[in-house]
Wavefront OBJ file of the C-alpha trace (Angstrom):
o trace
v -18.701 17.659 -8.396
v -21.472 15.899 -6.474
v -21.775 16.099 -2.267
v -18.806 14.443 -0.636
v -16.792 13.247 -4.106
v -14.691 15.591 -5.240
v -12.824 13.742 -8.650
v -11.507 15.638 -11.617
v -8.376 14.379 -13.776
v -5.806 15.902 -16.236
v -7.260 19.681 -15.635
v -5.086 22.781 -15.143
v -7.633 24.502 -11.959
v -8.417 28.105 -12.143
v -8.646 29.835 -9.092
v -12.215 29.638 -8.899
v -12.303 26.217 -8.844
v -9.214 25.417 -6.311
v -11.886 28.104 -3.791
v -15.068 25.993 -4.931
v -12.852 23.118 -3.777
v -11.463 25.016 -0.641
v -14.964 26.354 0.527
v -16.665 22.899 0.542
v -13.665 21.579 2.967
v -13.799 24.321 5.374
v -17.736 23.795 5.383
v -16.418 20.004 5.948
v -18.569 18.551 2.753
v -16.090 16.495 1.076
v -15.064 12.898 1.839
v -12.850 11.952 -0.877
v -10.965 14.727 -3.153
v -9.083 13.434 -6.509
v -7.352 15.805 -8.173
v -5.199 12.609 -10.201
v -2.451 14.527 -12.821
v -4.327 18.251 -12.047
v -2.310 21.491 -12.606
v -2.582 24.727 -10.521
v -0.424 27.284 -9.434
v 1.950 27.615 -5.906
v -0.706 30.119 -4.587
v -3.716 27.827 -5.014
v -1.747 24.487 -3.975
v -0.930 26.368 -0.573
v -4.514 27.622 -0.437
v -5.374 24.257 -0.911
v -3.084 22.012 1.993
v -4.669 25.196 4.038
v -8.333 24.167 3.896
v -7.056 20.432 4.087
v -5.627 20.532 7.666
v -8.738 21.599 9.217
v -11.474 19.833 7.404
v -13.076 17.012 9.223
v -14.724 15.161 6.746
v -11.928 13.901 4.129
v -11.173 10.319 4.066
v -9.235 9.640 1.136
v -6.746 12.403 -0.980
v -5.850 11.265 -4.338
v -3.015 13.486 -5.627
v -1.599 11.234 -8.295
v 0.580 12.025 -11.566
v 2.849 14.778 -10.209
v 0.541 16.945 -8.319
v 3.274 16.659 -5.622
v 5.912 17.664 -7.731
v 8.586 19.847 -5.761
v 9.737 19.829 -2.383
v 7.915 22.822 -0.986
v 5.063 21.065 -1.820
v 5.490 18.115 -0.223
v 6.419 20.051 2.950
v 2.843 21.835 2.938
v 1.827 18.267 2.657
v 3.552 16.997 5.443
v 2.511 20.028 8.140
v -1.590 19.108 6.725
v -0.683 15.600 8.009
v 0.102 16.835 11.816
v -3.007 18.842 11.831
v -5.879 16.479 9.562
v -6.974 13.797 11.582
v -9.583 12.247 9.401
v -7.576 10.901 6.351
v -7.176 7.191 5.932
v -5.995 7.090 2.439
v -3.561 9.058 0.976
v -2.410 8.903 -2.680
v 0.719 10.015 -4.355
v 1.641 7.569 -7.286
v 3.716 9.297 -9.967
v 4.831 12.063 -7.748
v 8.532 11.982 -7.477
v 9.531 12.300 -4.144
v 12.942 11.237 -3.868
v 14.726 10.598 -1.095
v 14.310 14.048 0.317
v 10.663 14.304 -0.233
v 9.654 11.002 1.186
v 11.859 11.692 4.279
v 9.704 14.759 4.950
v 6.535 13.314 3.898
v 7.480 10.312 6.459
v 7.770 12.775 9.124
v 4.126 14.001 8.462
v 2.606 10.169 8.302
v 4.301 9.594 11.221
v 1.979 11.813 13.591
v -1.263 10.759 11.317
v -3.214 8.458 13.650
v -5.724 7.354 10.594
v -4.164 6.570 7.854
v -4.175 2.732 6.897
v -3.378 3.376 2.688
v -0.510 4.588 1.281
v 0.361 4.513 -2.307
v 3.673 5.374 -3.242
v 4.159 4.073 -6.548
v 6.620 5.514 -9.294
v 8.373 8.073 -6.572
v 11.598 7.436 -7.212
v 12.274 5.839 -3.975
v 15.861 5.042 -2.420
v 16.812 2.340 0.250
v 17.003 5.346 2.848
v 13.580 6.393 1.697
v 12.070 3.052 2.215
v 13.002 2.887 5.917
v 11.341 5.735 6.707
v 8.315 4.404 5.367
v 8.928 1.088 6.825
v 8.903 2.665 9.904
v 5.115 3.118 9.588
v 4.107 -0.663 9.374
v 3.301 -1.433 13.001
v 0.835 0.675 14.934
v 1.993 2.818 17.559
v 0.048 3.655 20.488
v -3.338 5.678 19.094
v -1.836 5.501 15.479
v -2.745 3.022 13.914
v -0.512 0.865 11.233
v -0.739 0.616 8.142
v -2.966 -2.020 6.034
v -2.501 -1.121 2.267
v 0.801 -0.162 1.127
v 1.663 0.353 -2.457
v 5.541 0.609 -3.766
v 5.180 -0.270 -7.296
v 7.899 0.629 -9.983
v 10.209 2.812 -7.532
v 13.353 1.015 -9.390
v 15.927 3.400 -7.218
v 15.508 0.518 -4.344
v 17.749 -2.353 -4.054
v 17.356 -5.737 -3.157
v 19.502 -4.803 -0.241
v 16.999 -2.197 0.633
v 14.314 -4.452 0.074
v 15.545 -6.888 2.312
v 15.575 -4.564 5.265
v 11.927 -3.420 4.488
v 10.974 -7.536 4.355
v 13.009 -7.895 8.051
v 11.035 -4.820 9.675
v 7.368 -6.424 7.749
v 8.410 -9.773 9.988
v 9.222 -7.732 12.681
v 5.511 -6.735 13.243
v 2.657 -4.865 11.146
v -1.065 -5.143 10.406
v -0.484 -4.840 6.689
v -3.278 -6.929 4.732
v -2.466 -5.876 0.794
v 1.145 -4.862 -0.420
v 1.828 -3.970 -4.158
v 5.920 -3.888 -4.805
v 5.552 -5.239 -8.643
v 7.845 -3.941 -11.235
v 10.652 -3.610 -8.340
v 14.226 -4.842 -8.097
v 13.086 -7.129 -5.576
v 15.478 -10.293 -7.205
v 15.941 -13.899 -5.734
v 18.084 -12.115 -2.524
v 15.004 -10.227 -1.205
v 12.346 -13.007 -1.825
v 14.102 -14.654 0.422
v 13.909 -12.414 2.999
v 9.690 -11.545 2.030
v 9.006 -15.568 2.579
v 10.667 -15.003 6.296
v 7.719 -12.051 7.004
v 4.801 -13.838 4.753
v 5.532 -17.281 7.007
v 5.801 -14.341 10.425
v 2.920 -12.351 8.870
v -0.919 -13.220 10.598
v -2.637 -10.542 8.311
v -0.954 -10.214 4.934
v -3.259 -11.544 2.593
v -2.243 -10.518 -1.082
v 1.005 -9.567 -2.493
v 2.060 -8.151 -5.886
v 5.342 -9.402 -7.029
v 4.969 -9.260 -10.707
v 7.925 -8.649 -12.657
v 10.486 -7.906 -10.054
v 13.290 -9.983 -10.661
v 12.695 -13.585 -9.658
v 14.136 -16.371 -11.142
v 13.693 -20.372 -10.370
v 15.553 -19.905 -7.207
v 13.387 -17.527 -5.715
v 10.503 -19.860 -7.408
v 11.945 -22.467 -5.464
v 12.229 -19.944 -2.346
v 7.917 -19.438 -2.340
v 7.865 -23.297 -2.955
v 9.431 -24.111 -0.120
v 7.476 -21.726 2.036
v 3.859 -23.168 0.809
v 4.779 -26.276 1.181
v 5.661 -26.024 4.703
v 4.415 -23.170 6.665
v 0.890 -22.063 6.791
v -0.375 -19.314 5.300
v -4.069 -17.447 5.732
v -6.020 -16.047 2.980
v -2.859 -14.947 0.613
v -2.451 -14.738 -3.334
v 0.967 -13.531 -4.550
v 0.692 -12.217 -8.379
v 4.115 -13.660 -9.812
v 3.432 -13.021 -13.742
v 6.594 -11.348 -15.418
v 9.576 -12.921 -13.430
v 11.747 -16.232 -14.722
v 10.006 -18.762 -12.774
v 9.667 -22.704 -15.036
v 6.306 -23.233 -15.699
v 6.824 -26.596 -13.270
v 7.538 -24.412 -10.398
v 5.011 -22.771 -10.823
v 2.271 -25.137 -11.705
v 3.727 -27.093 -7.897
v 2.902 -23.941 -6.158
v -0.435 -23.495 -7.813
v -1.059 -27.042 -6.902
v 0.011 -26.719 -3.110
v -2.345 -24.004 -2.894
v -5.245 -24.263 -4.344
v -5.100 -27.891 -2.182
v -4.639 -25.810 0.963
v -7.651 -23.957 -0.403
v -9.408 -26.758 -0.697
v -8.323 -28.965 2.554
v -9.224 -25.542 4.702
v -12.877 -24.968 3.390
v -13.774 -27.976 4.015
v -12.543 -27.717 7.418
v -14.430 -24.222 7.942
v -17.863 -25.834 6.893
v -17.355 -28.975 9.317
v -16.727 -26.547 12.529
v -19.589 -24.231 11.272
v -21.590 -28.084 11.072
v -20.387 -28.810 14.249
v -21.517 -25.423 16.127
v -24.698 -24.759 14.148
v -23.181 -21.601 12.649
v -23.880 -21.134 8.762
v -20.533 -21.814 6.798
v -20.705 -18.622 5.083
v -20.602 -16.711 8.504
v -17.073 -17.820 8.945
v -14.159 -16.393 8.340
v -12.557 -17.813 4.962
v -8.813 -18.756 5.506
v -8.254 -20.130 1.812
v -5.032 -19.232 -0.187
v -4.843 -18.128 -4.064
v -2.593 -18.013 -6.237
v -2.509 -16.117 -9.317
v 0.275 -16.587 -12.269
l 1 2 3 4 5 6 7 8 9 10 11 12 13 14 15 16 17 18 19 20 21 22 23 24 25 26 27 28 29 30 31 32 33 34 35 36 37 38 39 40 41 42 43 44 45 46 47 48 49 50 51 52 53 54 55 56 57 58 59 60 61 62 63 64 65 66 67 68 69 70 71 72 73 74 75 76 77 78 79 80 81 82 83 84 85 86 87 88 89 90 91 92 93 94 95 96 97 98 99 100 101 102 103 104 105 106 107 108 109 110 111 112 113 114 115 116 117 118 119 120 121 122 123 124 125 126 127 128 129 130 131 132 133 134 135 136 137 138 139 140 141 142 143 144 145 146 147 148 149 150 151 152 153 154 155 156 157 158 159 160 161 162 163 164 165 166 167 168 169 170 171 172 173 174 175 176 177 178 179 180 181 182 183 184 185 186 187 188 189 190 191 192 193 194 195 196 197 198 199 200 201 202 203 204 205 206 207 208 209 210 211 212 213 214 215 216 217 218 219 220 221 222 223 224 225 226 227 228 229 230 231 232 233 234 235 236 237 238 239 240 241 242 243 244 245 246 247 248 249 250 251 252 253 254 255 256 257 258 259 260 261 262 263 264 265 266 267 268 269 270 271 272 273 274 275 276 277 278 279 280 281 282 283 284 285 286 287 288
């Protein structure tokens, strides 16, 4: 364990090392603390959330793979969340939270002011669980929204819920990367996403591999490249039922729209003596 990084993986902790770990965040010397698929017992978990609230130093908490894995745990989690205020990244992929245990984590991320990244992959999320979290998107007051949201493989959400998530996206956030692949997102919700990518101003990559599409939500992303503009954005559409023409148009559309705007940015950086790399880049990718 070297000063600030805290990463160990797979490991059932002893109670000497959950203190090692506890000590060195009450004496505010860790930054980011991964404890990714890591075993210890009630007592040291709530010894750990303890020494969480009040250290000053954390940044990011990885507790991946089922670390989280009951619902008095993810209540300890939620209380460290209304007293931490350093955090920006919190991690919980493969935890299953349920409906139950993202409604109280929600309640905990809503009185965070920090945190941008969320990862909430393979919870076994439900529509209901998804609005709380949508709920998080725009900033409010001193809090600030999120930027990096992660939903991947939480198959217990419908395209109906999806849809609703997509509407309150439009509605406002400040969300720049969103991974939903391996979701029943369907040809009835990408309609709805291509309403908040054309509303979005700082979405700039989304994950929709293998969620459902066919040509007519294919057609659905076609439609919205070929008309609206979009900054800096590559969507990841390998694994759905898209024709190879469909997609091979909207590859075309976009790497042109690459193209047309880069040459754009380097006559205005021309034009006002500013070096072209200076600028800000507002290409578009696409990757298949």
């Amino acid at each position: 364990m070297s000063m600030g990084i805290v990463q160990i993986t797979g490991e059932q902790l002893s109670r000497k090392e959950v203190k090692e770990i506890c000590e060195r965040l009450a004496n505010h010397r860790i930054q980011l603390l991964s404890l990714r698929g890591c075993r210890m017992k009630n007592s040291c978990y709530t010894h750990l959330m303890q020494s969480l609230g009040g250290c000053k130093s954390i940044v990011q908490l990885n507790l991946n793979i089922g670390v989280v894995r009951t619902l008095s745990r993810v209540h300890s989690l939620s209380h460290v969340l209304t007293q931490n205020r350093s955090l920006t990244s919190l991690l919980l992929h493969g935890c299953s939270l349920g409906y139950e245990g993202a409604a109280l984590l929600a309640q905990g991320l809503a009185l965070h002011p920090n945190i941008v990244s969320l990862d909430l992959g393979d919870c076994c999320m439900t529509d209901s669980a998804l609005m709380g979290i949508s709920d998080l998107l725009p900033p409010n007051g001193a809090k600030r929204g999120l930027q990096d949201l992660t939903l991947s493989g939480n198959a217990g959400v419908t395209a109906h819920g999806w849809s609703k998530f997509f509407i309150a996206l439009a509605a406002g956030s400040e969300l720049q990367t969103l991974h939903i692949d391996y979701n029943n997102i369907m040809d009835y919700g990408t309609g709805c996403l291509a309403v908040a990518l054309a509303a979005s101003k700082t979405l700039k990559f989304v994950d929709l591999e293998s969620c459902g599409l066919t040509e007519l939500g294919g057609q659905v992303l076609l439609h919205l490249v070929r008309n609206f503009p979009i900054s800096c954005l590559r969507i990841t559409l390998s694994g759905n039922n898209i024709t190879p023409s469909t997609l091979s148009a909207i590859r075309s559309v976009l790497n042109s729209s690459e193209t047309e705007t880069s040459s754009s940015s380097g006559s205005d950086a021309n034009d006002h003596g500013t070096p072209t790399e200076d600028l800000c880049h507002h290409g578009t990718a696409f990757n298949l």
